[in-house]
Every structure is written in structure tokens, then in C-alpha cells.
C-alpha positions in Angstrom: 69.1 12.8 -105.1 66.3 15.0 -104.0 62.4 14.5 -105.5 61.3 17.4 -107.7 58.0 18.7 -107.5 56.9 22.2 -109.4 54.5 24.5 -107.4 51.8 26.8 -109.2 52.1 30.5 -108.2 54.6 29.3 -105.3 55.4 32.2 -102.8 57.2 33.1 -99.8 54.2 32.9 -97.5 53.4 29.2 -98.4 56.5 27.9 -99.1 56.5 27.1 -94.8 53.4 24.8 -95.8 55.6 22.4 -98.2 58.3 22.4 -95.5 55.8 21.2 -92.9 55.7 17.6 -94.6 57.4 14.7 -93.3 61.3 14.7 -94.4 61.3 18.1 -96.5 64.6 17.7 -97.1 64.3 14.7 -99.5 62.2 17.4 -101.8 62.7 20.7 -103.7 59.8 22.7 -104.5 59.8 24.9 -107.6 58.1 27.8 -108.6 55.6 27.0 -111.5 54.5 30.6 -112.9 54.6 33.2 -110.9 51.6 34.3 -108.0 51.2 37.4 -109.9 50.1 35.6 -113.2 47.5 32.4 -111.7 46.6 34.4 -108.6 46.8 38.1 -108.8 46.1 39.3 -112.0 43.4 41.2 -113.9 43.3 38.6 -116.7 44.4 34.9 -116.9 45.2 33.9 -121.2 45.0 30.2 -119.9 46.7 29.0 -123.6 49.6 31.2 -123.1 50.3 30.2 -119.1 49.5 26.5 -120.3 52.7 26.9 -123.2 54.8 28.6 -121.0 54.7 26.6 -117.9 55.3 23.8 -119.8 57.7 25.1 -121.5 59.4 25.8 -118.3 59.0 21.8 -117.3 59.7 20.7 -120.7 63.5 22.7 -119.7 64.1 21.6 -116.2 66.8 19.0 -116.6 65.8 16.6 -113.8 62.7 13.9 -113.3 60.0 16.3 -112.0 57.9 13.7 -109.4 54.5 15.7 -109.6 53.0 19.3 -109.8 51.2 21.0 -106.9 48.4 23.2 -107.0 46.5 25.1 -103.6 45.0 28.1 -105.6 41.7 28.1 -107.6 41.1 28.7 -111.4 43.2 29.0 -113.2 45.5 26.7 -111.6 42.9 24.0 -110.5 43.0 23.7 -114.6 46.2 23.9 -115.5 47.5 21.5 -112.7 45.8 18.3 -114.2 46.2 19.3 -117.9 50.1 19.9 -117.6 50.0 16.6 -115.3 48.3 15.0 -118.6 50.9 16.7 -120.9 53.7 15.1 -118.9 52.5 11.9 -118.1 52.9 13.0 -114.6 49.8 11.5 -111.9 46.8 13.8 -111.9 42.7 13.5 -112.0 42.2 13.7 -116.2 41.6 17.4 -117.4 37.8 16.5 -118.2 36.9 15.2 -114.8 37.8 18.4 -113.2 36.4 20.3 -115.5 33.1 18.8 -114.7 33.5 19.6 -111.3 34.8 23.2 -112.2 32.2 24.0 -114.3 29.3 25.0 -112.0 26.0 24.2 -114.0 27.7 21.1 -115.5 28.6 20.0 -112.5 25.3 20.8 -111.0 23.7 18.4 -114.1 26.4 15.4 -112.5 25.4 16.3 -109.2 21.3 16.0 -109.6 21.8 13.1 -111.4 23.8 10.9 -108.9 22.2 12.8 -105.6 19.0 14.5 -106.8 18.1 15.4 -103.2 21.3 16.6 -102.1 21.2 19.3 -105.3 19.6 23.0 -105.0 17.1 23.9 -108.3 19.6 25.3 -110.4 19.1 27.3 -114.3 21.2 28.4 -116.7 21.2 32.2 -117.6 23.0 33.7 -120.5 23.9 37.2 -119.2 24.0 39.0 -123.0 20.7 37.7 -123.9 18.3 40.7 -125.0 16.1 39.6 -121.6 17.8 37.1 -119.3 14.6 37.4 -116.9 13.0 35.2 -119.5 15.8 32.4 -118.8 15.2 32.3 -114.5 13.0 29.6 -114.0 13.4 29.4 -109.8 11.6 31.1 -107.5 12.9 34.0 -105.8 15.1 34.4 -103.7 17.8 33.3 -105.3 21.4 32.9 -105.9 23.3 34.0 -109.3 27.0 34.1 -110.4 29.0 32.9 -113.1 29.5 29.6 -114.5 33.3 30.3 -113.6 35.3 32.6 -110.5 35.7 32.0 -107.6 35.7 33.4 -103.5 32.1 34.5 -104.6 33.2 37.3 -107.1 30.3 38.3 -108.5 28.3 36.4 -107.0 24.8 37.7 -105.8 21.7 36.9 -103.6 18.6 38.2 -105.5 15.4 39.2 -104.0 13.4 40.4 -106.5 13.5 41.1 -110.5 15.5 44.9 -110.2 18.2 43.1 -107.7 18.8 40.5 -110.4 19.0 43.4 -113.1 21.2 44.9 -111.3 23.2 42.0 -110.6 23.4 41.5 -114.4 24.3 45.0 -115.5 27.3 44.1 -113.3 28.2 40.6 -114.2 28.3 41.6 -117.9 31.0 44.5 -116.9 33.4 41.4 -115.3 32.4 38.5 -116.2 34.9 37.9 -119.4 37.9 38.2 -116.7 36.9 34.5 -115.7 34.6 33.2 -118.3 37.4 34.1 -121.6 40.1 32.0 -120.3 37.6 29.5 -119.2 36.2 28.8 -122.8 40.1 28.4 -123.9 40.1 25.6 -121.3 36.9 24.2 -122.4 38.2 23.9 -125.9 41.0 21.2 -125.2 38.0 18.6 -124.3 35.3 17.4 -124.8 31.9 19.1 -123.8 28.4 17.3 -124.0 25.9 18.7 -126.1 23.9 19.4 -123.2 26.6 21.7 -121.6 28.2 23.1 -124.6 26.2 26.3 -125.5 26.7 27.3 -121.3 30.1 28.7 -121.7 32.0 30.6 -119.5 30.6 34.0 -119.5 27.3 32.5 -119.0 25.7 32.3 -115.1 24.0 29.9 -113.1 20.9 30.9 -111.0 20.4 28.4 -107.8 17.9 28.6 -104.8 19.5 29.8 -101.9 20.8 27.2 -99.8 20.5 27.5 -95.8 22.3 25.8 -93.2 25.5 25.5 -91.7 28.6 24.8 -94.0 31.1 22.4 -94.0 33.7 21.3 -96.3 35.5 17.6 -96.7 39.1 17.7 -97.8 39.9 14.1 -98.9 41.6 12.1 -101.7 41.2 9.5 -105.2 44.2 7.1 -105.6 43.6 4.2 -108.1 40.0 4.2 -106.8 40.6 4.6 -103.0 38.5 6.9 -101.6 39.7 8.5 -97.9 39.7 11.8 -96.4 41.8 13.3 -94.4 39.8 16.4 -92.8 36.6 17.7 -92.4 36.9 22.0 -91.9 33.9 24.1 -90.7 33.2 27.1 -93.1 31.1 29.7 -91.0 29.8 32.6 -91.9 29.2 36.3 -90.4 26.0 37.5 -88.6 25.0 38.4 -91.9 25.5 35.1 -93.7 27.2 36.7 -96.5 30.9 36.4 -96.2 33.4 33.8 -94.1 34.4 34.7 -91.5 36.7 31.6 -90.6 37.5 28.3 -91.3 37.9 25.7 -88.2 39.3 22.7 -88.1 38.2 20.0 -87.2 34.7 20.3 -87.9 32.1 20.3 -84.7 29.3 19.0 -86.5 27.7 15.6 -85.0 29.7 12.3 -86.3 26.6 10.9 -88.0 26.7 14.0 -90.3 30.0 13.8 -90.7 29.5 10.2 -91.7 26.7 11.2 -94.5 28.6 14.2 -96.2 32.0 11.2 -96.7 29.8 9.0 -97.8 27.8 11.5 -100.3 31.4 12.9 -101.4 32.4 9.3 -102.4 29.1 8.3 -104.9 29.6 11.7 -105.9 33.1 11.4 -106.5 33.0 8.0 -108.4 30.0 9.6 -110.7 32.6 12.1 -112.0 35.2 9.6 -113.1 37.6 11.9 -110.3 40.6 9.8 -109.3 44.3 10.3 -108.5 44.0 13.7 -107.0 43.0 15.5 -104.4 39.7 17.6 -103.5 37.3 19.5 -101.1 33.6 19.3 -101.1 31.2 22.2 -99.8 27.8 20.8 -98.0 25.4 22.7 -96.0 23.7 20.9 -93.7 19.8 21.8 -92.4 20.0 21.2 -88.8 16.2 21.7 -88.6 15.0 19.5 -91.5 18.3 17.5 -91.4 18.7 17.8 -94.9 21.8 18.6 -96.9 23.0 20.3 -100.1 25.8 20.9 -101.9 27.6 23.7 -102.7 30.7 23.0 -104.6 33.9 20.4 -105.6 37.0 21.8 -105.7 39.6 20.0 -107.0 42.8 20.6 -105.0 43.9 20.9 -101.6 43.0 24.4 -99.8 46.0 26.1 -98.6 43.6 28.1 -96.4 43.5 25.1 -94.6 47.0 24.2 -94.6 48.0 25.9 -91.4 45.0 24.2 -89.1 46.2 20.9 -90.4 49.7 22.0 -89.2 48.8 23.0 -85.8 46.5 20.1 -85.1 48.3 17.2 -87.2 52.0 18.6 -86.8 52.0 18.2 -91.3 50.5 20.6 -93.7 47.8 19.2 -95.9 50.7 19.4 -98.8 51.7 16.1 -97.3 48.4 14.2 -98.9 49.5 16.4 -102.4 52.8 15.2 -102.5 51.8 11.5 -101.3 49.4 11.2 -104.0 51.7 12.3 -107.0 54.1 9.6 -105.7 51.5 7.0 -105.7 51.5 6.8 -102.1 48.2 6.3 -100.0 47.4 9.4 -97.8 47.0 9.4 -94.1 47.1 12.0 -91.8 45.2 9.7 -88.8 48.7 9.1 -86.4 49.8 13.0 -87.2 50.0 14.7 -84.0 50.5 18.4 -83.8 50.3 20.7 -81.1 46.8 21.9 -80.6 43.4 20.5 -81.1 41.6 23.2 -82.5 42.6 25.5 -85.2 41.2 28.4 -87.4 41.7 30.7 -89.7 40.1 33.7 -89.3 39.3 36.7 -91.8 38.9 39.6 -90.6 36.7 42.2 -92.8 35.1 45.3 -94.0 31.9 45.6 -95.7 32.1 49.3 -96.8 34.6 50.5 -99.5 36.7 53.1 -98.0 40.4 54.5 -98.0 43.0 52.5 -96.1 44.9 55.2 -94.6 46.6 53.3 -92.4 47.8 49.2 -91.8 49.8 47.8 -88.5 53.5 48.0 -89.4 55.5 45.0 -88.9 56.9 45.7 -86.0 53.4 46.4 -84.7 52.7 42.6 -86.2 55.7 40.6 -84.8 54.8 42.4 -81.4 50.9 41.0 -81.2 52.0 37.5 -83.0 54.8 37.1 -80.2 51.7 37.2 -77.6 50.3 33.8 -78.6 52.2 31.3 -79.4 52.2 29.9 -82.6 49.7 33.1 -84.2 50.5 34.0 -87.6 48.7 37.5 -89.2 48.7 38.3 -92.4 47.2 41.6 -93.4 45.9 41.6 -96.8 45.4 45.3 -98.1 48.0 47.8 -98.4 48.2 51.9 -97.3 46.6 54.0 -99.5 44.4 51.4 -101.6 40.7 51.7 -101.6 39.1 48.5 -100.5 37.5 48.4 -104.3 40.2 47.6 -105.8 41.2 44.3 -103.5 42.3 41.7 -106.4 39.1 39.3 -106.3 36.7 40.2 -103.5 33.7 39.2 -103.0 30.5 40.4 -103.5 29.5 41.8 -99.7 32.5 42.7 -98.3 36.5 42.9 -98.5 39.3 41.1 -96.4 41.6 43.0 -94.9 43.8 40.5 -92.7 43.9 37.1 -92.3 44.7 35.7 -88.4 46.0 31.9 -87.3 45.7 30.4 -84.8 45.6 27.0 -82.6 43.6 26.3 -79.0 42.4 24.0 -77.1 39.0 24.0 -78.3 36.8 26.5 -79.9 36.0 28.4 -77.2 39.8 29.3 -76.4 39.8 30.0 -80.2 37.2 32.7 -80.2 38.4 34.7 -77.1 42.2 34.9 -79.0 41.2 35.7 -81.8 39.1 38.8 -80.5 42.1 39.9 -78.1 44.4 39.7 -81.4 41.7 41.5 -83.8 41.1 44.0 -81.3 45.1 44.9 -81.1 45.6 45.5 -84.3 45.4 48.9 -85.7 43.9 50.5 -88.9 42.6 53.2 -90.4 40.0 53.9 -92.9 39.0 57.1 -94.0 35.4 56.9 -93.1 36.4 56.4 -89.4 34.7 53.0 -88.6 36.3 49.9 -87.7 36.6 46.4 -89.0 33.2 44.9 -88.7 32.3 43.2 -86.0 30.8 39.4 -86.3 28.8 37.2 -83.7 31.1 33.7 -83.2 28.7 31.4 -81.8 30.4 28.4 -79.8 29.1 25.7 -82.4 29.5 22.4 -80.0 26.8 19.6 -81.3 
């Protein structure tokens, strides 16, 4: 008999990571609403996804062992809160929601790690003068108190950059911030967060470093993780550029962001699930911050872990719903270095021509193991990329494993530089320094 697990916005291209787990074929993965309805969609009405995915679970005439989630709001909510609904092993709907909500989350975080917390304010958006609300100093960093891969989010300089930022934000910010307050309604808030809903913003101080995320996981109060990924940035320090695995920073700072992650962790009330937490780290003042907890596995980490660890992180996803302790430490896969890369445009423009897949299968078959994914489509303005982020806009995605990071870097340039597009401004994907990172 296999073990049924259900899959939120399940699709063809990550299906490969939940057959990368140890003995696939004692499982069967289901689609659990549809990528096009949690992913890519211009509205998410979380009440009517919640009723009809659990409808849909409610009907399935077998057990069902656990349900997966790798994808960001709304699925980071509906995950735990079906889990609830079916008795089924998840973190509790509240404690993410803490987590997810960023100036509540901020309140948790200053008041288990004061130092490790940027100056953060609410701002209400609608207010007849928000400017009255920002109580940082300039610069600083504002977006919404829900979204995610830095839509609308914005680094302001001065008072007319945050007005402008504003008259934007109130244009889009009910995409996230409506579905958001229909989530927020199935628990209980605190009086202190309650009147900062979902179509408000948080202002923070700008945060400078390098960046670095822990993927790890909560079972019946065990705290472990299981990989530590290196988040860098362009030249211009607005927009990732890749994310490397495993991390390069020094081991004692790798020791101080697990150990920050756990009180943080246990603060929350955050167990049985899994989760990722964004630091920066001042390598000058050796100081650190943090960014954000996410409460899932990333799958845009998924394919490192397979490269260097032989299993996709979906292994610690699956382990956990079955009540089984996580451990990736004896995984051996076939490289020990692995990234993936994003390859971008700042500049909105015309896509008047992508590499075909031909054109695709011929670079991939080059380097072993490479996967490319190209992200925008012939004809389609770069605007109108499905949640972008505020600086720039993806337009492929690239995979690959090495030796080590320098390897990394050169392949990835040979395999960017082969691939060809065609914008109807003339210029070419942007380029970005890669600095070899070694501490």
C-alpha cells in the first residue's frame, strides 16, 4: 500500500523533487489545487481555496499521510490550517501566522533577540498622511505587511521616494493584503497587532551585510537543520542573483545564526514543521540581523540539496509529517557545490525572442547535470511577469553543481552567455559581479 501525501500547486517541473527522496516508490504525490490558483494568479480568495482543497481531501478515499507545501502565501497558510482541519502533523495555524506576518513577527523577534532586530514601524498606506506614521530615519526599507519575492517592496531615500512608493503600494497592495485578512480572521490576533492588517506596511532600516538563510526543522521540540544556503545579491544589492549551497560563511557564524534560529524558534511556539530563516550578517561590525521566517521548505533550494546530498529537501517534508526525525548528514550526492542562479533584466522591455527548446536541451547537454528554466514567454513585456520584484524581472532560472564555487561561477557564465534572447530595446540580460565568497 503506497503512503499518500497531497502537494499544493504540484507541477510538472517539481514533481522530479518528490521523486528525489529515498524509496519514491512507497509514495504518491497528489496535486492539492492547481499552480495557477496558489502560485500564478492575480488574486488568491484564501476562504474559497481553503473549502475547496479540503473538499478535495475530505473526497480522496485513502489515509492521506501529510500535505506538502514549497511555495509562499498563500500556501505557507493554507498548508498548516488544512493540516489542523485534518488532524494531519503541521506547525498550528497561529504560529505561522506570526511568523508570516511581518510587523508581528518583527514584535516576537525584538522581544526574544532585541539586537538581532532592525527598527521597524507600522504604516497604514490609506492614512490621509502616512509620513506622519514613519518614525526611522531615512534610508529605509518599506513593503507590505504581506507578499512576497519583494513585490512591492521599496528602498526609500528621502520623503518623495516614499510617496511615490505609496501611491504605488495602494494600487496593489489588496492582491496580498485581502486574502491575508481572511486568514487572519480564523485566529486569534493580539490587541497589539490587530489594527495592522494586511493591506497595511511595515517601514524597517535598511539592513546591510551579506545574506544567508537556515533551512532546518521542529519535531515534538527537536530542533535540527539540515542546510545553510547563501542568498547573494547583484552588484546593485537589489535583486538575487543566486542561491548557493552550502553556505561559505565562517563556521562560527554559522554556529550563531542555528543557535539564534532555535530561541527564536521556541519563542514562537513553531514545532512540527519545517522552516527557513533569513540573516544578514555584518562582516565589519560582526553583527547580525534578521530578515525573515519562512515557514516551509524552499523548492528553490531543492535542486542544490539534490546535487550535493543525492535527496531533495522534500525528504525532511515528508519525514516530518510521518513523525520521523530529519537528517540529511550521511546523504551523499554528486557534487559539492550547487546553485541556482537567476538570471535578470532590470529594464521593462518586449521579449521578442526566448531560446527554443532545442536551443535548451543542446546548452543543458554541455554540462552535466545543468537544468535551465526560462521564465518569461515571446511576446510578453517584462511588466507583466506574475510577481516580480521591485528592481528588476527574472527571465531564466539556471542549475547547476561543481566542485566548488569557483567552478560554479565560470559555468554558469559560459551557460548564460549561450543562451539567446531578444528584447526590443536591444540590450542584454544584465550583467552581475560574482565575487568568489571563500571565508
Amino acid at each position: 500500500m503506497p503512503t499518500h501525501f497531497f502537494v499544493l500547486g504540484l507541477d510538472p517541473l517539481r514533481l522530479p523533487y518528490l521523486e528525489s527522496i529515498h524509496h519514491p516508490e512507497e509514495y504518491r504525490f497528489h496535486p492539492l489545487l492547481q499552480l495557477e490558483e496558489v502560485v500564478l494568479a492575480e488574486n488568491y480568495p484564501y476562504d474559497a481555496l481553503l473549502q475547496k482543497a479540503e473538499r478535495q481531501l475530505r473526497e480522496f478515499p485513502e489515509p492521506i499521510a501529510g500535505i506538502l507545501g514549497h511555495w509562499d502565501y498563500p500556501t505557507s497558510a493554507l498548508q498548516p490550517h488544512l493540516s489542523e482541519k485534518l488532524g494531519l502533523r503541521s506547525a498550528s495555524l497561529q504560529a505561522v501566522l506570526k511568523c508570516e506576518h511581518k510587523y508581528w513577527s518583527r514584535l516576537e523577534q525584538r522581544e526574544i533577540l532585541p539586537d538581532w532586530t532592525p527598527d521597524f514601524c507600522a504604516i497604514d498606506p490609506f492614512a490621509q498622511d502616512p509620513l506622519d506614521q514613519v518614525t526611522i530615519d531615512y534610508p529605509l526599507w518599506l513593503k507590505p505587511i504581506k507578499a512576497h519575492s519583494s513585490y512591492l517592496g521599496f528602498r526609500v531615500d528621502n520623503e518623495r521616494a516614499f510617496c511615490s512608493a505609496i501611491e504605488m503600494i495602494r494600487k496593489e497592495i489588496h492582491r496580498f493584503g485581502d486574502p491575508f485578512n481572511q486568514t487572519l480572521a480564523h485566529i486569534s490576533v493580539p490587541p497589539e497587532v490587530a489594527p495592522i492588517n494586511g493591506n497595511w506596511c511595515i517601514a524597517e532600516e535598511i539592513i546591510t551585510g551579506k545574506q544567508c538563510g537556515i533551512e532546518g526543522s521542529m519535531l515534538d521540540g527537536e530542533y535540527r537543520i539540515h542546510g545553510i544556503v547563501d542568498t547573494v545579491k547583484d552588484s546593485k544589492n537589489q535583486s538575487f542573483t543566486r542561491y548557493e549551497y552550502p553556505s561559505v560563511w565562517p563556521r562560527q557564524v554559522q554556529h550563531k545564526i542555528r543557535a539564534a534560529g532555535e530561541k527564536l524558534l521556541r519563542h514562537l511556539g513553531f514545532d512540527n514543521s519545517a522552516f527557513g530563516i533569513e540573516f544578514f550578517w555584518d562582516e565589519q561590525k560582526n553583527t547580525f540581523k534578521i530578515l525573515e521566517v519562512n515557514t516551509r521548505i524552499s523548492q528553490s533550494h531543492s535542486d542544490q540539496f539534490i546535487k550535493v546530498h543525492g535527496v531533495s529537501n522534500h525528504q525532511v517534508a515528508v519525514d516530518l509529517a510521518l513523525g520521523h526525525t530529519p537528517d540529511l548528514s550521511n546523504c551523499r550526492g554528486k557534487y559539492r557545490s550547487a546553485a541556482k542562479f537567476m538570471l535578470r533584466r532590470y529594464d521593462d522591455t518586449l521579449v521578442q525572442r526566448v531560446p527554443n527548446e532545442a536551443e535548451i536541451r543542446e546548452i543543458e547537454s554541455t554540462v552535466a547535470d545543468s537544468k535551465i528554466e526560462i521564465t518569461v514567454e515571446q511576446g510578453q513585456h517584462l511588466s507583466e511577469i506574475i510577481n516580480p520584484d521591485s528592481y528588476s524581472y527574472e527571465i531564466a532560472n539556471i542549475f547547476l553543481g561543481a566542485e566548488n564555487q569557483r567552478e560554479l561561477l565560470k559555468t554558469y557564465r559560459q551557460l548564460a552567455g549561450k543562451l539567446h534572447f531578444e528584447f526590443s530595446d536591444g540590450k542584454e540580460p544584465e550583467a552581475f559581479q560574482f565575487n568568489h565568497v571563500r571565508y
